[in-house]
Every structure is written in C-alpha cells, then in structure tokens.
C-alpha positions as CSV (number, residue, x, y, z in Angstrom):
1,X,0.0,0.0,0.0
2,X,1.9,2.8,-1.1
3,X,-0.4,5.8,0.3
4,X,-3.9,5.6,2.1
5,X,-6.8,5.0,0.7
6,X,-8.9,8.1,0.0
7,X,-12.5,8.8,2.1
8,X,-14.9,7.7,0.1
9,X,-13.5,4.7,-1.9
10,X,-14.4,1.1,-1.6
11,X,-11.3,0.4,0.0
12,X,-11.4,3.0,2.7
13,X,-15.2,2.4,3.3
14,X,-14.1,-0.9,3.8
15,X,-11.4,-0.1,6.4
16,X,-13.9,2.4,8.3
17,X,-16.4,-0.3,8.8
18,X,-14.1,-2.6,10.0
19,X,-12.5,0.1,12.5
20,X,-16.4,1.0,13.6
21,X,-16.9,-2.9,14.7
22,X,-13.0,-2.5,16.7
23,X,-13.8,1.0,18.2
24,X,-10.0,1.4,15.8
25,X,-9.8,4.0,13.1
26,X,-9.0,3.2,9.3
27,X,-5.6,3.7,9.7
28,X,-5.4,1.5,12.7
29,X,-6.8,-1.3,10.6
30,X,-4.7,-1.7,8.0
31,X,-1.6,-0.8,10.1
32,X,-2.7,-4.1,11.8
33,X,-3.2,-5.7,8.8
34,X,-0.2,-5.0,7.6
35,X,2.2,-5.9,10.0
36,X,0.4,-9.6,9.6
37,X,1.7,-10.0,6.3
38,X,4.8,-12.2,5.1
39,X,7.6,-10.1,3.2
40,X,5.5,-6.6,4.0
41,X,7.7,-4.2,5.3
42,X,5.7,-1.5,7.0
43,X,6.8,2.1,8.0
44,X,4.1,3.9,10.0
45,X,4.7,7.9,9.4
46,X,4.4,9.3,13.2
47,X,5.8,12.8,13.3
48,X,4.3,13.6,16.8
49,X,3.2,12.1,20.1
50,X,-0.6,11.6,18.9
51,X,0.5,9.9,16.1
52,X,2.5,8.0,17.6
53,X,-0.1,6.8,20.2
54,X,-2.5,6.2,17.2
55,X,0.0,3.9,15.3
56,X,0.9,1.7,19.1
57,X,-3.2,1.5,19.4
58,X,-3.2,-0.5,16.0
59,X,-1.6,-3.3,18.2
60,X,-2.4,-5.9,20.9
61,X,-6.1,-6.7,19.5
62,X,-6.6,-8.8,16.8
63,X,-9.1,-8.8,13.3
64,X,-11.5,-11.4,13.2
65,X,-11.4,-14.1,10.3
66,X,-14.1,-12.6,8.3
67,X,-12.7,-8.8,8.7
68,X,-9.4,-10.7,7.2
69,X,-10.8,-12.0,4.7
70,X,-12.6,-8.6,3.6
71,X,-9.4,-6.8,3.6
72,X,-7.6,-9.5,1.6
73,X,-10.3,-9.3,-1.2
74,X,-10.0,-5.3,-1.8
75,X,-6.5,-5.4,-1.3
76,X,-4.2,-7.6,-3.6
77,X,-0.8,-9.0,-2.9
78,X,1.5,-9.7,-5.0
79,X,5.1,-10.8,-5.6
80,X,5.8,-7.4,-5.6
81,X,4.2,-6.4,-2.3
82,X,0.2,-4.7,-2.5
83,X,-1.8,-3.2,-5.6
C-alpha cells in the first residue's frame, strides 16, 4: 500500500467499517493488517506524540477471520508487495 486510501472509496469504506466494529480507526486497521503479512515491510509515518499513540493502538487486538478476509479481497498482494 503505497499511500492511504482516499475517504470515500471502496477500499477506505471498507477499512472504516471494519474500524467502527473495533472502536479502531481506518488507519489502525490496515496498520494491523499489515504488519500480519509475510515479506510486507511496514513504516508507519508518526511525526508527533498523537501519532504516535495512534500507530501503538493498532496493536495488541486482533481482526477477526471474516474482517481478514474482507481486507484481503479489496487489497491484492502480490510478488511485488500490494496493488
């Protein structure tokens, strides 16, 4: 994912409805979903305390199968890392 999705497309509708079920945000969501994946290297941007706090909140709670599997489908991997 190079970028965030932008309000109002599938893929961040997606991530919102997922985050409303966690009490997480979008962001927290795929952060979490990211550093789950194989051969992903993730760099969350935090330039000050809050976001820092937001991006250590996307960790120690876990996404259900189904919320998973809803990610996985709007979001492709491939050998080259995500679409």
């Amino acid at each position: 994912m190079n970028g965030f999705p932008e309000v109002g497309t599938n893929e961040r509708n997606v991530l919102d409805s997922i985050g409303a079920k966690y009490g997480k945000t979008a962001y927290q969501v795929a952060l979490n979903w990211l550093l789950r994946q194989e051969g992903i290297v993730t760099i969350p941007k935090a330039v000050n305390k809050e976001h820092i706090v937001d991006n250590l909140n996307a960790l120690g709670w876990d996404l259900q199968q189904e919320d998973l599997d809803l990610i996985e489908s709007n979001f492709a991997i491939d050998n080259n890392g995500l679409n």
